[in-house]
N, C-alpha and C positions, 0 to 999 in steps of 0.2 A: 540410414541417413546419418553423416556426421555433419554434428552442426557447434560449432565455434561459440562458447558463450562468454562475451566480456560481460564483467560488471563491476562496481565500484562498491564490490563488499557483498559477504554473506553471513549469516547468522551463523552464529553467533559471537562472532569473530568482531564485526560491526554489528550494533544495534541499530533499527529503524523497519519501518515498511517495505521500502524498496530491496533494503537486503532479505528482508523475510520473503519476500516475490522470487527473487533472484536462486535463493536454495531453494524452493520448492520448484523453479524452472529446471535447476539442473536434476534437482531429483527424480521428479516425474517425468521430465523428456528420457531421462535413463530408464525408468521403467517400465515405457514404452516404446522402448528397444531401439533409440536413438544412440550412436556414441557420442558422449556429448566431452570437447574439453573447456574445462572451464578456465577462464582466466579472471581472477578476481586480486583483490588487494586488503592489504593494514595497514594500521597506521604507521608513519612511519619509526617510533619510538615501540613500536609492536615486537614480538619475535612472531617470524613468520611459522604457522601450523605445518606441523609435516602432512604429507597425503594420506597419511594411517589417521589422520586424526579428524582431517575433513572428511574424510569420506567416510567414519564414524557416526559425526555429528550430522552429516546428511541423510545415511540409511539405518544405522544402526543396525544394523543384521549381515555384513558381510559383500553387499554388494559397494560395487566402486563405479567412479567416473572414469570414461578411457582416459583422458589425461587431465592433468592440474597445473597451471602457472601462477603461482603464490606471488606477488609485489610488496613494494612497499609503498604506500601515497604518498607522494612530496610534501615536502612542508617548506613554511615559509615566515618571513615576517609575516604582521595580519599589515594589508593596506587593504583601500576600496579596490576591489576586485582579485583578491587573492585567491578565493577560491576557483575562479576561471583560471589564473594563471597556473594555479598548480593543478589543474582538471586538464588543462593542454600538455602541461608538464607527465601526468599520468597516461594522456592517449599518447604520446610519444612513446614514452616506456614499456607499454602493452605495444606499440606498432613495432619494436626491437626485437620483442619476443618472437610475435608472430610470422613476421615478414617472410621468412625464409620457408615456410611451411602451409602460408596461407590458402594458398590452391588446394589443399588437400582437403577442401571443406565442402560441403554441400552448398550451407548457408551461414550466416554469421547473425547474430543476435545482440545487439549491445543496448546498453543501459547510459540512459544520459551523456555526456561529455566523454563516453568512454572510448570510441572508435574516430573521435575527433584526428586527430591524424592519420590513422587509415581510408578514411572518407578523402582527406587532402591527396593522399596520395593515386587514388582510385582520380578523382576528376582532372591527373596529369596526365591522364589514358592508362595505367595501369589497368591490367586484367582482375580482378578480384570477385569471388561469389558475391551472389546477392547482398546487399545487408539493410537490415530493418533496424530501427533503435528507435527506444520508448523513453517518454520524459516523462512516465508515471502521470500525476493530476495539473500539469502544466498550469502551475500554480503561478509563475514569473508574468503571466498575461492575465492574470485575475486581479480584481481589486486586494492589496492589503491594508493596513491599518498601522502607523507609524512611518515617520519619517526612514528611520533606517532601512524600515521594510521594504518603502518604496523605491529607496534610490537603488537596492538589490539588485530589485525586478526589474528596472529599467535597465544594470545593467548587464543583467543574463539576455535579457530581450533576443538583440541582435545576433547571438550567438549559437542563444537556441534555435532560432531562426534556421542560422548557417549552415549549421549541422541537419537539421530536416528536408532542407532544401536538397543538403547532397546524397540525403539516405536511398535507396533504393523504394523503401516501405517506412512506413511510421506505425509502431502498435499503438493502438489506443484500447482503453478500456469499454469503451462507447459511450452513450447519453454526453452528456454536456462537455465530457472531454475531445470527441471528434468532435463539438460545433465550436470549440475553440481552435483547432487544431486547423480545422478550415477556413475558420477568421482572419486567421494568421497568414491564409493565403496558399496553403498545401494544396495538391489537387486532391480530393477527395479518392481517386483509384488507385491513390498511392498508401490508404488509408488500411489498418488491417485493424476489425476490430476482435480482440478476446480478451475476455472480465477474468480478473481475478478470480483465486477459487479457495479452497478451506480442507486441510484432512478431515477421512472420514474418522478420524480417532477421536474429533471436536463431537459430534453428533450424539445429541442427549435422546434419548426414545421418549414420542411422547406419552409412553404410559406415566412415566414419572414425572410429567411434568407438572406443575402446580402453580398456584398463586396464593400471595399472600393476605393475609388479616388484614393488615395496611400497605398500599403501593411501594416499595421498594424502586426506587430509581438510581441510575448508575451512570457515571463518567467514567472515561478508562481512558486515559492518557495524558500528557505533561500541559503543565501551567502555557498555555500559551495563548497569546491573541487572536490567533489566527486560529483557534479551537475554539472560538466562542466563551472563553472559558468566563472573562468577566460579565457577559451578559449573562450566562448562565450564574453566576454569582450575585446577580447585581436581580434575579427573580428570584434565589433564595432568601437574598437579605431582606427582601420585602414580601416576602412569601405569609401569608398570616395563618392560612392552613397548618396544624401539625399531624396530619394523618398521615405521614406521610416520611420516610426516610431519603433521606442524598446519602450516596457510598461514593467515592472518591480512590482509582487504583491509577499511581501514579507515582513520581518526583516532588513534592510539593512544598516550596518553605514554608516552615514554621510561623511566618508572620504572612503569610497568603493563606491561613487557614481559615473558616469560620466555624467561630465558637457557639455553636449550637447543639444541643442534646440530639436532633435528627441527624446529625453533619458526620456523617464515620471516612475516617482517611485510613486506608489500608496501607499505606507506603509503594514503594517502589516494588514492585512483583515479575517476578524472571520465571518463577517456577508455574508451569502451565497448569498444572493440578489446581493449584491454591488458586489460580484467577478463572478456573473453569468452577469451584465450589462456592466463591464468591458470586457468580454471575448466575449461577443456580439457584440462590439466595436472592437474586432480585426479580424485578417482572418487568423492567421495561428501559431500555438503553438511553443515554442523552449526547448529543454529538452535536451543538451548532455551531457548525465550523462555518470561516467564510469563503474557504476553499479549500479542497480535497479532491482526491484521484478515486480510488475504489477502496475505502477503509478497511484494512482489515478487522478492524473492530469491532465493527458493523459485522461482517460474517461471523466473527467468534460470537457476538451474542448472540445473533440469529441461529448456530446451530447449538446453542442451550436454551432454545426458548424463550427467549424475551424478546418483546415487541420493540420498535425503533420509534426513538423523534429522532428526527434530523431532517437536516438545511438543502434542500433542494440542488446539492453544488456536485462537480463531478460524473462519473457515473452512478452517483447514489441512488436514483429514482429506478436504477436496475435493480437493486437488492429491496426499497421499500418502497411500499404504497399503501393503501387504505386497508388491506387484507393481513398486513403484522405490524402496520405502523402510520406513523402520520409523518406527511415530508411539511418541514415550513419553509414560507419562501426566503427568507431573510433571519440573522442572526439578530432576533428582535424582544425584546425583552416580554412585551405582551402578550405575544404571541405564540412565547414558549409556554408563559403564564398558564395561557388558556387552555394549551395544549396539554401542561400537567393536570389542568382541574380537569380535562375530560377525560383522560385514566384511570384518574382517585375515583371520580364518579361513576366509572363503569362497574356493572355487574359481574363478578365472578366467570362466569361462564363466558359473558364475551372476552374478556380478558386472557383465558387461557385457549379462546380461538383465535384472537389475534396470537398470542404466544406459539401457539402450536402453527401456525401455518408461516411462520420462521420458519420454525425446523421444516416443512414441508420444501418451502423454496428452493432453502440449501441445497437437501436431497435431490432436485430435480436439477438445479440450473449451477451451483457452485462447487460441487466435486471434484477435487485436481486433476483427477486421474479422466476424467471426460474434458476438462479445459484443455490438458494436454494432448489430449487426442484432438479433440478441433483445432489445437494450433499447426499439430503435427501436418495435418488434412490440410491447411492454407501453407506450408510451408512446400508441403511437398508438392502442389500447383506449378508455386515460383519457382524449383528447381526442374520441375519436367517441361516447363517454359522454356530452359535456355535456349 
């Protein structure tokens, strides 16, 4: 089956979730014997990657993708709405590439605002294969927190809209991302649902897994609001408990720190060893975000073994429940409170049950190499449809 992958960036080239999602689509749809071409982008002050280089960074062992279309992403002044107008500006330039060759595809896969002009051109009566595209945690329809934040989201709204209207399919992750997705007024059979997944290189055995003397807790991602970050700081700084450690792997200024003897900031961490030895190190994840798609986070700790708190948002209630973690409903300060003192208080043994049945999860439900096979198995429906 060859199938068409736009995206708007891949690791490591661009940093974030969605690109980390986007290489491991093309790599494992390549592994299970998909030709996949990808068309991805950099920035535009970037030098574009040669093919020996991506396809390094994605297999490391010699195998390749049938073909590669390297971009550059427009740039611009910053005004309100600059990033829509250079996201239109990039579906245009990806629809340049492709146009001439697009029939040659099974199916088409794209990534946010990135098939934005192919979609336009499809609903002038153009012939074109199917195409799905996924907006990750469709965060632009969720509550934020700030002005700026809000007037964003208000105006991705209509756009994100546009584009799902005209898709063929919408991937969702599932739990609370298809019941926004349906909110919004999609028809549900146009819904495709498949969860993120995790390499098996992540997965720690649980003979070695352990717990600590005193609870170990951990955040893993950048200062941001919309990560809960200052409520989670705002039940440290009143935290009176000291039994208890915060580890912090992230971006984080100097004057955003707190100065406390439990408080450890790791910095900024790229290298996956050093934040799989760190997360080994602790016993139980902290995430209250007030909106999120499928964290990768979440699964990287789950398959070392540590238990989860986090915010009931996305499809997070698919990776945690009572069995490795505790979901809260709200980014609430009490509530996390409460939620750290019924870990610190747990006993040894329940503690490395809930740890250990992380890693169980993982093993059953979030392997890449089996997500890629169920996507494979819904893609290939749509194509013997025609």
């Amino acid at each position: 089956m060859k199938i068409l992958l736009i995206t708007d960036g891949i690791m490591p080239f661009i940093l974030g979730g969605m690109q980390k999602h986007s290489t491991y689509l093309a790599k494992y749809l390549s592994i299970q014997g998909c030709n996949v071409t990808l068309v991805h982008c950099v920035g535009e002050n970037d030098d574009i990657p040669s093919d020996k280089i991506i396809n390094h960074s994605i297999f490391n062992d010699g195998k390749s993708l049938d073909n590669i279309i390297s971009l550059k992403f427009p740039s611009s002044i910053k005004f309100p709405g600059h990033y829509i107008y250079n996201s239109y500006r990039y579906s245009k330039l990806v629809y340049k590439n492709i146009k001439d060759n697009v029939n040659n595809y099974d199916f088409i896969y794209a990534k946010g605002f990135s098939a934005w002009k192919l979609l336009k051109e499809k609903k002038k009566g153009n012939i074109f294969p199917k195409i799905g595209i996924k907006f990750h945690g469709m965060n632009m329809f969720l509550p934020v927190s700030g002005i700026k934040a809000n007037i964003s989201k208000k105006m991705l709204v209509p756009f994100t809209k546009y584009n799902m209207n005209l898709a063929d399919y919408i991937f969702s992750y599932g739990g609370k991302v298809t019941d926004t997705i349906i909110n919004v007024g999609i028809n549900q059979n146009k819904i495709i649902e498949i969860p993120t997944g995790i390499e098996p290189s992540w997965l720690i055995n649980k003979n070695s897994n352990s717990t600590n003397d005193i609870t170990n807790f951990i955040f893993c991602g950048r200062y941001d609001l919309i990560k809960g970050i200052k409520i989670l700081y705002d039940v440290i700084d009143n935290f009176k408990e000291k039994n208890c450690n915060f580890h912090f792997i992230g971006p984080f200024p100097e004057d955003r720190k707190i100065k406390q003897s439990n408080v450890i900031y790791h910095g900024y961490i790229e290298n996956e060893d050093i934040i799989k030895k760190i997360f080994d190190f602790c016993d139980v994840l902290i995430l209250p975000s007030y909106s999120e798609g499928m964290p990768n986070v979440i699964l990287e700790a789950m398959s070392r073994g540590l238990g989860i708190i986090a915010t009931d948002v996305g499809a997070v209630s698919l990776m945690v429940d009572r069995k490795n973690g505790i979901l809260i409903a709200k980014p609430d300060v009490k509530l996390i409170k409460n939620v750290i003192k019924e870990f610190i208080n747990m006993d040894a043994e329940k503690l490395l049950e809930i740890k250990n049945n992380s890693i169980e999860k993982i093993e059953q439900l979030f392997i890449w190499d089996n997500i890629a096979k169920k996507l494979i198995k819904e893609i290939s429906v749509i194509v013997q449809e025609k």
